[in-house]
FIPA-757164 format. One record per residue (C-alpha): x, y, z. Coordinates in pm, 1 decimal, padded with zeros to 6 digits, m for minus. Each point is the difference from the previous one (the first is absolute). Layout:
! residues N
pt u:X	v:Y	w:Z
...
! end
This chain:
! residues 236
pt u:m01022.4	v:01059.5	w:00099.6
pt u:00135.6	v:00022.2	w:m00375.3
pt u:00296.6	v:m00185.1	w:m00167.6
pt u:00176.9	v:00083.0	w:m00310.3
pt u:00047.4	v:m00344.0	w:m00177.3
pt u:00314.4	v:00178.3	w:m00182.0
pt u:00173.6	v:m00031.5	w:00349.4
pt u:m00052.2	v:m00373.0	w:00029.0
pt u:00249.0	v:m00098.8	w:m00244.8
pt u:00321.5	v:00064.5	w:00174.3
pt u:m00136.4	v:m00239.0	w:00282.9
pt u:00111.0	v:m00276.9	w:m00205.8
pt u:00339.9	v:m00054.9	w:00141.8
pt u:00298.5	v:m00299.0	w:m00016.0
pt u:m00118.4	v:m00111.8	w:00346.9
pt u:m00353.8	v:00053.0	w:00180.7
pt u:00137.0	v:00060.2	w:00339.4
pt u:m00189.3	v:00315.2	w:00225.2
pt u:00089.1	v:00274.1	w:00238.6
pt u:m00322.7	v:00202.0	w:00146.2
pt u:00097.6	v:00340.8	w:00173.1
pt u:m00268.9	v:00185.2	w:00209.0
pt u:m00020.0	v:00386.0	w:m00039.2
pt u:m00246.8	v:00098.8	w:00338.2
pt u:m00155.1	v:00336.9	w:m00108.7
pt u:m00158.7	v:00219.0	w:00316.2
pt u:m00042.8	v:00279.2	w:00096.9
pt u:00139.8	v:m00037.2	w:00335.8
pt u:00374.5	v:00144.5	w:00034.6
pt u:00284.2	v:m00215.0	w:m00145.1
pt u:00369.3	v:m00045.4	w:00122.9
pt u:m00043.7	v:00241.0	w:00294.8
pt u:m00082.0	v:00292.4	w:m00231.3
pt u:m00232.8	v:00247.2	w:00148.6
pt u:m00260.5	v:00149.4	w:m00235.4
pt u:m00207.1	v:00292.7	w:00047.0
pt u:m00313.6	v:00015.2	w:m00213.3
pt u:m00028.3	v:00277.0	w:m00159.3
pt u:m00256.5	v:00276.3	w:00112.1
pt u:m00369.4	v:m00135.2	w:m00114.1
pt u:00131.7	v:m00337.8	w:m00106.9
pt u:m00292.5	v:m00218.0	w:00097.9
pt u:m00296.7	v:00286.1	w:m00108.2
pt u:00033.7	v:00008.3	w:m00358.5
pt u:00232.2	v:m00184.1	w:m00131.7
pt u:00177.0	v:m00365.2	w:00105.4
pt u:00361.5	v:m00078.9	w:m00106.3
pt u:00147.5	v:m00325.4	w:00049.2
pt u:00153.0	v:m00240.8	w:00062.9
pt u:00359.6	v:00091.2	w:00199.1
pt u:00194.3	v:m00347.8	w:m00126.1
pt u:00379.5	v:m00095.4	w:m00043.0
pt u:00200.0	v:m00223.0	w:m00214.5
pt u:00388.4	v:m00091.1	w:m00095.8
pt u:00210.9	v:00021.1	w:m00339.9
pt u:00348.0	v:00023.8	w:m00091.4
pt u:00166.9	v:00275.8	w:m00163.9
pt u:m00101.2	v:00129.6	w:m00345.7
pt u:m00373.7	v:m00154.9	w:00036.8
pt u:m00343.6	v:00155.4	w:m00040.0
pt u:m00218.0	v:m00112.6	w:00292.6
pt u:m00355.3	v:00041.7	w:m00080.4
pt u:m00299.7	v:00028.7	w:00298.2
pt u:m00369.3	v:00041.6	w:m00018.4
pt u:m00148.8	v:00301.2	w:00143.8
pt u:m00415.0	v:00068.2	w:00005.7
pt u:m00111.8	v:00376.5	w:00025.3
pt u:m00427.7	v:00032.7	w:00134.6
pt u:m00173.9	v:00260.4	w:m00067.4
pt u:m00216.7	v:00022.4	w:00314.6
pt u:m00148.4	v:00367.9	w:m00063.1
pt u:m00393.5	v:m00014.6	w:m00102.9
pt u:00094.7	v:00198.5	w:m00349.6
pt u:00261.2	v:m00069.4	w:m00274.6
pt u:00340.6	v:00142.4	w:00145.3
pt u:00386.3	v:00057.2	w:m00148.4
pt u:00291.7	v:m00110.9	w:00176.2
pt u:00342.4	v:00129.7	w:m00050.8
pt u:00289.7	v:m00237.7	w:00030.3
pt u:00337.5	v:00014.5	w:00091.3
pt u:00262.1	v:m00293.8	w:00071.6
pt u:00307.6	v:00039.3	w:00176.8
pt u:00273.6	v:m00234.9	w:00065.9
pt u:00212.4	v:00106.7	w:00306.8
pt u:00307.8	v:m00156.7	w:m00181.1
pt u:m00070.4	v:00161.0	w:m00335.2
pt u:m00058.2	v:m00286.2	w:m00184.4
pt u:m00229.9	v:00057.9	w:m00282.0
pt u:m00303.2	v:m00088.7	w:00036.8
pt u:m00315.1	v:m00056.4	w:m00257.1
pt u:m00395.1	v:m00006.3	w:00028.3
pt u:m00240.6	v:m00128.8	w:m00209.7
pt u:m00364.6	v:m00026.9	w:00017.3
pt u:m00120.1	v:m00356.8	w:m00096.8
pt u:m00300.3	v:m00054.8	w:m00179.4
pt u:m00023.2	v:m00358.4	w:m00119.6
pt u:00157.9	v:m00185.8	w:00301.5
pt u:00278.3	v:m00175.3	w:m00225.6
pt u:00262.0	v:00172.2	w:00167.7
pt u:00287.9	v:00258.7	w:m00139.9
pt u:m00291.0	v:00268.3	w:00059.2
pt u:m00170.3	v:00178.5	w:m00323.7
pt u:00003.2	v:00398.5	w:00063.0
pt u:00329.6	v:00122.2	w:00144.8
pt u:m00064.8	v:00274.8	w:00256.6
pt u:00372.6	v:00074.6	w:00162.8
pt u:00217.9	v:00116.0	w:m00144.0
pt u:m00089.4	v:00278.3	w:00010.2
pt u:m00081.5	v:00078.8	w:00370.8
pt u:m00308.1	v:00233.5	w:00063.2
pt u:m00246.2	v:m00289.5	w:m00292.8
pt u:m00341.5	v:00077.1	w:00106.5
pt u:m00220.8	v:m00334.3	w:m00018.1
pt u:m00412.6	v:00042.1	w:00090.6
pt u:m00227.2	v:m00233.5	w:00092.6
pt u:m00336.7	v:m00050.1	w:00021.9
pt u:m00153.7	v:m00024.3	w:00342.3
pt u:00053.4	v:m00326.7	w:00175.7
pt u:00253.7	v:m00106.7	w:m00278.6
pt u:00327.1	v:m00235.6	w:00042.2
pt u:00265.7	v:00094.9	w:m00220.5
pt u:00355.1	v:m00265.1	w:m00029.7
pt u:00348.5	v:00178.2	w:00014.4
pt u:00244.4	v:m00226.1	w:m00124.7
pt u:00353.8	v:00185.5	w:00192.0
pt u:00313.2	v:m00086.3	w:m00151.0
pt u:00365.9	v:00034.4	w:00228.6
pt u:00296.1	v:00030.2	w:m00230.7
pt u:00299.7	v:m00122.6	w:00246.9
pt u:00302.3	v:00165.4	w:m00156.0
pt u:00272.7	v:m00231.3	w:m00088.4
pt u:00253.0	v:00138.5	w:00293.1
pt u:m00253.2	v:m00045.5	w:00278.5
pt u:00192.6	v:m00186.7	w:00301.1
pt u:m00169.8	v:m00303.4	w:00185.3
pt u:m00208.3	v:00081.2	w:00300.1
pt u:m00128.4	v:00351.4	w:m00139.0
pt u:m00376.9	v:00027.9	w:00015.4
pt u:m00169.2	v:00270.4	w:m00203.5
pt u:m00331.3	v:00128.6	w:00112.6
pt u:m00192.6	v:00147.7	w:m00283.8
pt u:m00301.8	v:00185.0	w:00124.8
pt u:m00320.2	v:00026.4	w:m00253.5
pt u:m00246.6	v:00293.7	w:00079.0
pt u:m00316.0	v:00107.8	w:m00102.9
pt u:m00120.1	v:00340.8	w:00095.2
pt u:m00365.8	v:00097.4	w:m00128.0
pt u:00025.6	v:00318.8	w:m00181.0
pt u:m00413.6	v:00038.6	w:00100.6
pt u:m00079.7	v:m00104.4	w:00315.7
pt u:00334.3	v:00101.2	w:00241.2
pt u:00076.8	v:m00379.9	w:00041.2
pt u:00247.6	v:m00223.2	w:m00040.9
pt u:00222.1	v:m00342.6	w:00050.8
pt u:00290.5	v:m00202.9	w:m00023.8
pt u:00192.7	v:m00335.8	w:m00033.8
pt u:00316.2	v:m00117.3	w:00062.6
pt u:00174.9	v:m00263.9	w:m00209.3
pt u:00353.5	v:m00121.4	w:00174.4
pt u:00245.3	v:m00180.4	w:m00227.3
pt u:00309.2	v:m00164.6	w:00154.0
pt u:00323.3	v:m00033.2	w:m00236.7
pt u:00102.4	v:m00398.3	w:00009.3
pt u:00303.8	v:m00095.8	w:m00183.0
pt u:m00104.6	v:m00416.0	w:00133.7
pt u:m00336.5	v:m00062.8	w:m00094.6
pt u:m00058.7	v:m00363.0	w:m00121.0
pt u:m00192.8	v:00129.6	w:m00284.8
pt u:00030.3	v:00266.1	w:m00296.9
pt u:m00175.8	v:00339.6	w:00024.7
pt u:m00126.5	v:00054.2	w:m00318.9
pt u:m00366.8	v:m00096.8	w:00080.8
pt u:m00304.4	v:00009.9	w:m00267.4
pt u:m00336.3	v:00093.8	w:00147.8
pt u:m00233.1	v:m00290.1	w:m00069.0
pt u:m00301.5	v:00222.1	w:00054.3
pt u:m00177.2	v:00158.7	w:00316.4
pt u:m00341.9	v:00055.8	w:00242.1
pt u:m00145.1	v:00346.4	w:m00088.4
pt u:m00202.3	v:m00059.4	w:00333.6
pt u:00103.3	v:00264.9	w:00243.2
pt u:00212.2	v:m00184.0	w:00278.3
pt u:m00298.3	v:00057.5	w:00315.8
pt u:00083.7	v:00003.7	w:00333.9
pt u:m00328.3	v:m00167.7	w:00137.0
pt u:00112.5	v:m00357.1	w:m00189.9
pt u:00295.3	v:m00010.7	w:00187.4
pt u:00242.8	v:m00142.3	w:00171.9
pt u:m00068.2	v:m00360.7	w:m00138.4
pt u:m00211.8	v:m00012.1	w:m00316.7
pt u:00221.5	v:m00063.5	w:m00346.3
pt u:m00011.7	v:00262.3	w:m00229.1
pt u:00257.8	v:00004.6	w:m00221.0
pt u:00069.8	v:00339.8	w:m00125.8
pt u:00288.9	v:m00059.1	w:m00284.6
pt u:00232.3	v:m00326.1	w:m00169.9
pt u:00265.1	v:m00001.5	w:m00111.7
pt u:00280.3	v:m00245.2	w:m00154.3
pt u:00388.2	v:m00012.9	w:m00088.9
pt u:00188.1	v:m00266.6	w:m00112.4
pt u:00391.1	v:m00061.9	w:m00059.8
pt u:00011.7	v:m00281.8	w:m00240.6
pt u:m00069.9	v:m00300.1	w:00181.5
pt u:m00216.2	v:00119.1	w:00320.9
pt u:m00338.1	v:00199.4	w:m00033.6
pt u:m00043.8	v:00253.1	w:00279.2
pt u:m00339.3	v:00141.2	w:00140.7
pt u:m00077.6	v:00298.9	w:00165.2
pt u:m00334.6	v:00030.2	w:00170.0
pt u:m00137.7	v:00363.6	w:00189.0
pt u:m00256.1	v:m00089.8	w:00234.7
pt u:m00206.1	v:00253.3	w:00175.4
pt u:00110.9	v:m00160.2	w:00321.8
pt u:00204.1	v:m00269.5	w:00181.2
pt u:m00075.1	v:m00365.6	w:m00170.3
pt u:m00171.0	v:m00229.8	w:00218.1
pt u:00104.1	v:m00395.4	w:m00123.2
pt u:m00166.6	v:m00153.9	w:00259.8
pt u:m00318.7	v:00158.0	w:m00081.5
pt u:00059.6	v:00041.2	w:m00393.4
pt u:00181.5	v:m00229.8	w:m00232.0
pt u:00201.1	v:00136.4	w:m00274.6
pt u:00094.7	v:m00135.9	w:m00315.8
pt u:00230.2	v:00128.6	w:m00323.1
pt u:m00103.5	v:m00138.8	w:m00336.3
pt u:00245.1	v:m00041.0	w:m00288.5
pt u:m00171.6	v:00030.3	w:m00303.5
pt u:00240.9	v:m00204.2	w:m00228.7
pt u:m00275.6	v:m00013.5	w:m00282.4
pt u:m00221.7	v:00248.2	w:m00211.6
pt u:m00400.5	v:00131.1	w:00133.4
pt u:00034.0	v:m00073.3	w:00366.3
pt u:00126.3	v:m00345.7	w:m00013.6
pt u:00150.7	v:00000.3	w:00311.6
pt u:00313.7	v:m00233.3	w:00089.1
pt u:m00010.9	v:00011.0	w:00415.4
! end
């Protein structure tokens, strides 16, 4: 996995004290919402991963999404992203793994993106919350790709829940993520970790880690690193 350096320096805070949030990414089907795959899903083309996260009003929540080609020839996918709420939602293809995505593909809806056969491609979705969203409203912004070759397609589901009372801020910075496509044969217990990212308000650093599956402590130990100096001299 990549880092941008650049995003290092706001780690350096008045007081080196940690919060570490997991963000589970599956498949499965999240807060009792029941998903039908679109027709094909699995053939020629994978979509995932359904995941879910919280912010307050007037935030930008941002979730990694991985789009396979698994057709034997170079295919294009048209994509579309709906929020049931409305909110406005963003996607952007991400090329270097540094986060904030490089090519933006939605707006508008209908962006064709091909791949080669076999390839992973990183879609970096972005959930505008408006600013008079009410606490407790979850938006569920679905993210399709329909093949406009091979009569296939898929789709994802990314939940966010609006949280006036969160301990933390909601203006995250992604640190940098896995291009690896998320696979369903390493799970349920291996780490992968499929995205960072931190926030901090002044005095706390915050960190926000997607795995590709529940943690595991007793079988895994994980540590956060404050790097308080320049070139990877890490401060634990």
């Amino acid at each position: 996995m990549k880092w941008s350096m650049r995003l290092l320096q706001p780690l350096i805070v008045v007081t080196f004290s940690f919060s570490l949030l997991i963000m589970v990414i599956s498949p499965k089907t999240i807060q009792g919402l029941s998903l039908t795959r679109a027709r094909g899903g699995k053939k020629g083309v994978d979509l995932d991963p359904d995941q879910s996260f919280s912010g307050v009003a007037g935030s930008t929540i941002e979730y990694n999404v991985y789009i396979k080609n698994k057709g034997s020839s170079m295919a294009n996918y048209t994509l579309t992203a709906l929020s049931n709420q409305g909110y406005y939602v963003e996607v952007w293809r991400d090329d270097d793994q540094l986060g904030g995505g490089d090519i933006q593909l939605i707006p508008p809806q209908g962006s064709i993106i091909t791949l080669d056969e076999g390839e992973v491609a990183t879609l970096i979705v972005k959930v505008t919350v408006p600013s008079n969203a009410t606490d407790g409203t979850v938006d569920a912004t679905t993210i399709e790709a329909v093949s406009t070759d091979l009569d296939t397609s898929d789709s994802v589901t990314v939940m966010t829940t609006i949280n006036s009372g969160l301990p933390h801020p909601s203006n995250w910075i992604q640190l940098g993520s896995d291009p690896v496509f998320p696979s369903e044969e390493q799970r349920p217990k291996k780490v992968d970790v499929k995205a960072l990212y931190y926030t901090n308000n002044g005095t706390h650093v915050f960190y926000r880690m997607a795995e590709a599956d529940t943690p595991d402590p007793q079988a895994f130990l994980y540590n956060v690193y404050l790097d308080t100096k320049a070139w990877w001299t890490a401060d634990r």
